[in-house]
C-alpha positions as a printed Julia matrix, in Angstrom:
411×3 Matrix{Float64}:
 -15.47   -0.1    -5.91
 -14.37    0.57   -2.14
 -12.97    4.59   -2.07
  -9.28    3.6    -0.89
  -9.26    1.37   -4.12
 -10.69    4.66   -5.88
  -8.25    6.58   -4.59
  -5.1     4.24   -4.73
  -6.21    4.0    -8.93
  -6.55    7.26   -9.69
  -3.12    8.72   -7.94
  -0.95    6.24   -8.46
  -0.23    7.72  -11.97
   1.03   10.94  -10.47
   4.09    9.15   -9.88
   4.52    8.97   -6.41
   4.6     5.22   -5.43
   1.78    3.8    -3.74
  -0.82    6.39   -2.44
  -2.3     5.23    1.39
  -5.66    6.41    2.05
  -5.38    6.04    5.62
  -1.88    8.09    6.49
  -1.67    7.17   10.4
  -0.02    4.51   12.1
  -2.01    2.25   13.49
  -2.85    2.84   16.79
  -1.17   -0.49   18.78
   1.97    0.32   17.53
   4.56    0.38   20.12
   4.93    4.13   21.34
   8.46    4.73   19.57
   6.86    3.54   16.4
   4.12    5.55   16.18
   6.32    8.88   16.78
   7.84    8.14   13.57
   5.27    6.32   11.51
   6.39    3.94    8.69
  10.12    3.71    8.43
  12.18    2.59    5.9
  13.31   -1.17    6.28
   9.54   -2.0     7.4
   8.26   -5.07    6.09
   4.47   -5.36    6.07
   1.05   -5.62    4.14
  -1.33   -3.03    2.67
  -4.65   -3.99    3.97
  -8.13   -3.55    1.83
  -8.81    0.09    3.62
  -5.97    2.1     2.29
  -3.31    1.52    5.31
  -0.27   -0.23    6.49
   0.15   -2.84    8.58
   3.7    -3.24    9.77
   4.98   -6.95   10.94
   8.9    -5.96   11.34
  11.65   -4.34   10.0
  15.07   -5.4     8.67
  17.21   -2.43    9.55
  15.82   -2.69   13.54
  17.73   -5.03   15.88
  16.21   -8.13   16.59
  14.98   -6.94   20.3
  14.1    -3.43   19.17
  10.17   -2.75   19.74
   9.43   -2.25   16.13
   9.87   -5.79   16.23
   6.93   -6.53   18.79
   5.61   -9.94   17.06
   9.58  -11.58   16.92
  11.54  -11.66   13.66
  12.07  -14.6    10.94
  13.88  -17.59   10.99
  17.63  -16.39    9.87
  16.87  -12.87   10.51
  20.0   -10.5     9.83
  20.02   -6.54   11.11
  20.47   -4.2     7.95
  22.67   -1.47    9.07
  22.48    1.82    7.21
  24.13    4.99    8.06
  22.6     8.42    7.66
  24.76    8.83    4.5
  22.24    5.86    3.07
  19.02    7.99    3.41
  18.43   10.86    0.48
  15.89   13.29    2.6
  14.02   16.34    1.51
  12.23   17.78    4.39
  10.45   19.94    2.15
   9.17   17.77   -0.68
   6.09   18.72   -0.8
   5.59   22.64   -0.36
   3.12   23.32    2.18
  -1.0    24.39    0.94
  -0.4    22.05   -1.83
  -2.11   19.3    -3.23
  -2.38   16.0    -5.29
  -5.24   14.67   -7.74
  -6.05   13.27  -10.51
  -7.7    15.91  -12.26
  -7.82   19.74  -11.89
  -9.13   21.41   -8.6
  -9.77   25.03   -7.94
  -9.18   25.85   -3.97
 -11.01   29.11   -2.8
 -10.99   30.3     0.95
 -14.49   31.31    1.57
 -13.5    33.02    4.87
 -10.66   35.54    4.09
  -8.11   35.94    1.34
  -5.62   33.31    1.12
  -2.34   34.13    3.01
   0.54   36.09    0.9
   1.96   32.69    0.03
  -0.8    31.36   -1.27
  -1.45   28.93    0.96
  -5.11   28.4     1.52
  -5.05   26.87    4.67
  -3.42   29.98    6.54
  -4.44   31.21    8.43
  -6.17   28.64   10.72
  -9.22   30.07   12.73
 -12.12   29.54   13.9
 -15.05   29.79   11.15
 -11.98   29.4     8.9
 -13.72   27.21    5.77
 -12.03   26.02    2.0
 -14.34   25.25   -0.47
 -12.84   22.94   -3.32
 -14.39   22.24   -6.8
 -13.78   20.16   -9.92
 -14.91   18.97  -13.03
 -14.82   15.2   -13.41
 -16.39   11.73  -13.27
 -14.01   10.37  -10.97
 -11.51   12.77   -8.63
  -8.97   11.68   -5.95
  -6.95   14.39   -3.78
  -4.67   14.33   -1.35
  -4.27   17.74    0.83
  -1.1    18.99    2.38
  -1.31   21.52    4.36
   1.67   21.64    6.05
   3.89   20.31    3.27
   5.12   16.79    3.43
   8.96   15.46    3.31
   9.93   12.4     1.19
  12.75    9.93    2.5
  14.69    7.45   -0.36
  17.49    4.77    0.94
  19.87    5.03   -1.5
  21.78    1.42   -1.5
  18.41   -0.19   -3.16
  20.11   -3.51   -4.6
  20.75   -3.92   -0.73
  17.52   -4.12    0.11
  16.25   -6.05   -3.04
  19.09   -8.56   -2.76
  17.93   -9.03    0.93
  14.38   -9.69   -0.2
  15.32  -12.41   -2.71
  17.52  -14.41   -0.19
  15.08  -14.35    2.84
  11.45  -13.81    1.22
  10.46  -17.6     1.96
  11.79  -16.95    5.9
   9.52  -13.78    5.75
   6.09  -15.99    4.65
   6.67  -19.23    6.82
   7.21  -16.47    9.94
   4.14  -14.24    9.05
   1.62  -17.04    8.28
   3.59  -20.03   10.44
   3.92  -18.55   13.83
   2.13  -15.28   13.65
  -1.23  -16.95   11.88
  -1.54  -13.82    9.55
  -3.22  -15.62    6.47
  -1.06  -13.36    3.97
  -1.58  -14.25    0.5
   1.85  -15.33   -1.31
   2.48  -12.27   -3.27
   1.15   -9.55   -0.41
   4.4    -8.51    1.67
   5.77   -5.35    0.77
   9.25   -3.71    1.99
   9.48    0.03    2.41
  12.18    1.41    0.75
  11.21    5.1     0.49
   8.3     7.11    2.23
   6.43   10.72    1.95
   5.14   12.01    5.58
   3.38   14.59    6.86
   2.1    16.08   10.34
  -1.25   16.59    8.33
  -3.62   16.06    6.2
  -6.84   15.38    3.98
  -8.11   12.67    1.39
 -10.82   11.85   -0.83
 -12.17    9.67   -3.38
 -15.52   10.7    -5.06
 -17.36    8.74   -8.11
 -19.53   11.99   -9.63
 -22.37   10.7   -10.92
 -24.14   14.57  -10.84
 -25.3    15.33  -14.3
 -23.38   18.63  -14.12
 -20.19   16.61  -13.92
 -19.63   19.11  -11.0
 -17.81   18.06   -7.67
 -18.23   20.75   -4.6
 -16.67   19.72   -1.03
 -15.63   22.17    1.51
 -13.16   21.66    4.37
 -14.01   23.68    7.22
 -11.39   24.09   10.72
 -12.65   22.7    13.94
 -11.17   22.87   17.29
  -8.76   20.5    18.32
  -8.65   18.9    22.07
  -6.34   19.16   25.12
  -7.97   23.21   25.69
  -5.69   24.85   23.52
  -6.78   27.7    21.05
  -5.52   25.3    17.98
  -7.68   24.02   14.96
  -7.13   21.17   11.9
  -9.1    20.82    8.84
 -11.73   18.54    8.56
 -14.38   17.29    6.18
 -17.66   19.78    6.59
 -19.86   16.8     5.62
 -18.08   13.38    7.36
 -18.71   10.2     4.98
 -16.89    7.16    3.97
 -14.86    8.75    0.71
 -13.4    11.36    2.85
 -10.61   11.76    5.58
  -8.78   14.04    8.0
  -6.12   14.0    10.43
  -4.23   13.11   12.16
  -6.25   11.71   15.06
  -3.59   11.83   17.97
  -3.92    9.29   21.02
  -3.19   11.32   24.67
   0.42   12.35   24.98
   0.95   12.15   21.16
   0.54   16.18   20.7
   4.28   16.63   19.93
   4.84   13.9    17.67
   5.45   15.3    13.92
   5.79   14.32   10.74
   4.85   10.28   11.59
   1.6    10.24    8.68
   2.43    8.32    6.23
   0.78    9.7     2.7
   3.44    7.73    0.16
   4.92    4.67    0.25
   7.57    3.02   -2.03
   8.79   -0.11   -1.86
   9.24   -3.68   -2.75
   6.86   -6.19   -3.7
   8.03   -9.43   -2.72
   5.98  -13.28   -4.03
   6.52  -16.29   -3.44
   5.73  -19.31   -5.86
   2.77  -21.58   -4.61
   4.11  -25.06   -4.52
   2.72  -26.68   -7.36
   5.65  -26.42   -9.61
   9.09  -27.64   -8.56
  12.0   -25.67   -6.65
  15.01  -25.65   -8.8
  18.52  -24.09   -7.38
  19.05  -21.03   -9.72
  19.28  -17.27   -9.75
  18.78  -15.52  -13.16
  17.36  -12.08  -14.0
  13.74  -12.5   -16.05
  12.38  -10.06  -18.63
   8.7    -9.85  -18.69
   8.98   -7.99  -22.31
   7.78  -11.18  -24.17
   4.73  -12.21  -21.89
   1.07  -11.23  -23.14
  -0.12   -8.59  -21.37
  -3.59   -9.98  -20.62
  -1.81  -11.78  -18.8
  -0.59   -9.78  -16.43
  -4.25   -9.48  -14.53
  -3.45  -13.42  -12.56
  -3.42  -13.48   -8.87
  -2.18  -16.6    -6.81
  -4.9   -16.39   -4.4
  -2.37  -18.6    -1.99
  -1.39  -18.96    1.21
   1.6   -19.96    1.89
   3.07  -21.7     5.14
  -0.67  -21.36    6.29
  -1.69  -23.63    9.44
  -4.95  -24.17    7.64
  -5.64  -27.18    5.87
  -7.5   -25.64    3.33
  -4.65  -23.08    2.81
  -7.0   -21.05    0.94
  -6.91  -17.41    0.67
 -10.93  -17.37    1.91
 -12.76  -16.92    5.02
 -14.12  -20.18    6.68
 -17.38  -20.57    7.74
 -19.62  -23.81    7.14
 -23.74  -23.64    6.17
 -25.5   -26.65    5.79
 -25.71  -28.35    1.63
 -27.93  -26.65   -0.19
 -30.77  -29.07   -2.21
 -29.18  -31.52   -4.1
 -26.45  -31.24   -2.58
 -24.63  -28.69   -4.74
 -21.35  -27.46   -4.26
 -21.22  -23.68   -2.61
 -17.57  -23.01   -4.3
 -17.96  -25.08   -6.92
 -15.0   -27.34   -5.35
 -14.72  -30.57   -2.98
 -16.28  -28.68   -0.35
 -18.49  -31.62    1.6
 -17.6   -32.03    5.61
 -17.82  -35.37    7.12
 -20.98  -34.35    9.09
 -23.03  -33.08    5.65
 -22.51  -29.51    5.92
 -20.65  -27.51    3.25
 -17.3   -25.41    3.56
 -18.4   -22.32    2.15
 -15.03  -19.56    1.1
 -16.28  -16.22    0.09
 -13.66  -13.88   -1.48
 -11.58  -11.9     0.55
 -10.86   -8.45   -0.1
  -8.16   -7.84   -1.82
  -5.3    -5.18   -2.34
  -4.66   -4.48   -5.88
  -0.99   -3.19   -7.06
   0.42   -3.71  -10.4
   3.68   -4.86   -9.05
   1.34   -8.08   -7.49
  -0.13   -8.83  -11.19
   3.49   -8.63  -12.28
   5.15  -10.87   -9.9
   2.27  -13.78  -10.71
   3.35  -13.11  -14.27
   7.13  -13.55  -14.0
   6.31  -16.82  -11.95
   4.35  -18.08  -14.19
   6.34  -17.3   -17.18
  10.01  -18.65  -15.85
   8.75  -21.82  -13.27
  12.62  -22.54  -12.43
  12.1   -19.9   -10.09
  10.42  -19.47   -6.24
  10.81  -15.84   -5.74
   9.7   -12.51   -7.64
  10.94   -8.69   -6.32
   9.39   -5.78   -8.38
  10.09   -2.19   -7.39
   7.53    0.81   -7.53
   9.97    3.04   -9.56
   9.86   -0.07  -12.53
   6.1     0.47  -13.01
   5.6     3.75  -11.27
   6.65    6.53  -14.04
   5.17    4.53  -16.94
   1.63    4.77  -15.79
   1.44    8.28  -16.34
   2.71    7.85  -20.03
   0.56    5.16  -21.11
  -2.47    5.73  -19.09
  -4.58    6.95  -15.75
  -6.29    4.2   -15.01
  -4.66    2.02  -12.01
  -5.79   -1.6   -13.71
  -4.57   -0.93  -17.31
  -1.76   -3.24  -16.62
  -2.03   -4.37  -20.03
  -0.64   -1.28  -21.43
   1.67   -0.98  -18.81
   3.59   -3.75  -19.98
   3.31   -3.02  -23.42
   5.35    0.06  -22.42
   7.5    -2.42  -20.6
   8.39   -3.87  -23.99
   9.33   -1.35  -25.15
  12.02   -0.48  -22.18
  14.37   -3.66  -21.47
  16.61   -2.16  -18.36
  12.9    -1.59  -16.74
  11.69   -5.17  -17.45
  14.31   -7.18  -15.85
  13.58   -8.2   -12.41
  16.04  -11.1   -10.6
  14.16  -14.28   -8.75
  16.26  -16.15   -6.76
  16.47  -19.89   -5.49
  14.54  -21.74   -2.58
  15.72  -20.38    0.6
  14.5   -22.5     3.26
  12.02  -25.71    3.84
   9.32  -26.76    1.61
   5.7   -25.16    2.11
């Protein structure tokens, strides 16, 4: 198990939304973008490592640089006003933190400052040393606090979804060649951000059960007397920043730590299109169920449309099949499609489900907040989507998600 799918399982149940293990923007972003991170309106994927890729956003103009790579077929501005945003600068209180089991926090250094935040002050030599008792532990660090950001008029945004969703796939994997599988795109409805902070994702396998890291302060460039925490031992399951590019010292709170949002899927195009909107409850499905992925690409240049990665090697003896499909090329050699990685969110596993279970219908929308505060009543574990639905059935307003008709041309 990769750490940012460690880490995405274990805190999603804190209740959240959807817990990135890498906070900061990616750095080709245009320069106004980066300042302030993911916004709200952003329509994108989360990639395999824990972090967001951005494509566009609906509540930018057409021409505005968030939209870098063009906009959809049909593409309309959403306009909100500052009266649409609920925003709490001070969500998260600063020195605190977020995991999955209990932590103690002791400064090694000095005595933690009056308010009891560990990480003041910030000095040189200045180390934290964290421990916990657990087979599997995820945290999140804030030492600076983080604010949280909600748009209010949500039906806006989800009735926007429904009616352009098949625009949004032919655009990312027509013209921009993106290969995004048909239930991947996510739109950002509500974010948590930061100006820093610190992950990790451990699997203890000590026979102690004990977990020990330490976060120590090191200097930070561009010869000023400043410091951030870091990791005291760098490795894969553990993170710091941010990491700011040259001229990015005054940008603030642009890390992105929480996301909430839509996720939007598209029917593959094996069952029929027919013209009719309804609202589907998922309460009768089986909840095995639930664990299907589509594993398509739709609107995908390639004529193997496959969610894979190409490469060829010559037939094996006997000619056997690599993929155990019709994989033989005209000169004798074999297309060979390993797995891809692959995000896993339970509002993906959901969406297969309704389109499976109601085939009248192209398009599937499920929210965060309609799977988000169950998890931490029926269990911890990310992938126990079967209980998840069972306490689905047991809710009605939560189950009901609306699929539209086809919007646009065929696949």
């Amino acid at each position: 198990m990769s750490d940012s799918h460690l880490y995405t399982r274990l805190l999603l149940s804190k209740g959240h939304g959807y817990p990135l293990f890498h906070p900061q923007p990616f750095d080709d972003l245009p320069t106004t973008s980066r300042e302030v991170g993911t916004q709200v309106g952003d329509v994108g994927i989360i990639t395999p490592d824990g972090a967001f890729d951005v494509i566009f956003n609906i509540c930018r103009p057409a021409d505005d640089p968030a939209n870098r790579f063009g906009v959809p077929t049909g593409f309309e501005q959403i306009e909100l006003v500052p009266e649409d945003m609920a925003s709490r600068p001070r969500y998260h209180r600063p020195g605190s933190d977020i995991s999955n089991t209990k932590i103690s926090k002791r400064r090694v250094d000095v005595d933690a400052g009056v308010d009891g935040n560990v990480f003041l002050p910030v000095t040189a030599g200045a180390v934290i040393e964290i421990t916990a008792s657990s087979q599997e532990a995820a945290v999140l660090f804030l030492p600076d606090g983080a604010s949280r950001t909600d748009v209010r008029p949500l039906q806006q945004l989800r009735d926007y979804a429904l009616e352009h969703a098949r625009r949004w796939y032919e655009f990312v994997n027509g013209p921009l060649q993106r290969m995004v599988d048909s239930n991947d795109l996510y739109l950002v409805t509500g974010v948590d951000k930061c100006t820093s902070w610190s992950v990790a994702a451990i699997e203890n396998h000590s026979q102690d059960g004990q977990i020990s890291l330490r976060l120590k302060a090191a200097p930070v460039g561009g010869g000023r007397a400043s410091y951030a925490w870091e990791w005291e031992t760098s490795s894969s399951f553990a993170d710091s920043g941010p990491r700011r590019g040259p001229g990015e010292d005054e940008f603030a709170s642009n890390q992105t730590v929480f996301l909430r949002g839509f996720k939007v899927a598209i029917r593959p195009p094996s069952k029929p299109f027919q013209k009719k909107t309804t609202a589907a409850s998922i309460v009768e499905s089986d909840p095995s169920e639930l664990l299907s992925r589509s594993g398509f690409i739709p609107f995908s240049r390639s004529p193997t449309a496959s969610s894979s990665i190409f490469s060829r090697r010559s037939a094996p003896a006997g000619g056997e099949s690599l993929s155990g499909g019709n994989d033989r090329a005209s000169d004798g050699s074999v297309e060979y499609f390993p797995p891809r990685p692959r995000t896993y969110h339970p509002a993906s596993a959901i969406n297969a489900r309704l389109l499976d279970l109601f085939p009248e219908h192209d398009v599937a929308v499920t929210h965060d907040d309609e799977w988000g505060s169950i998890l931490n009543e029926v269990s911890s574990a990310f992938n126990d989507l079967p209980a998840i639905l069972m306490r689905l059935k047991e809710d009605q307003k939560r189950a009901l998600v609306t699929i539209p008709h086809s919007t646009s041309g065929q696949f």
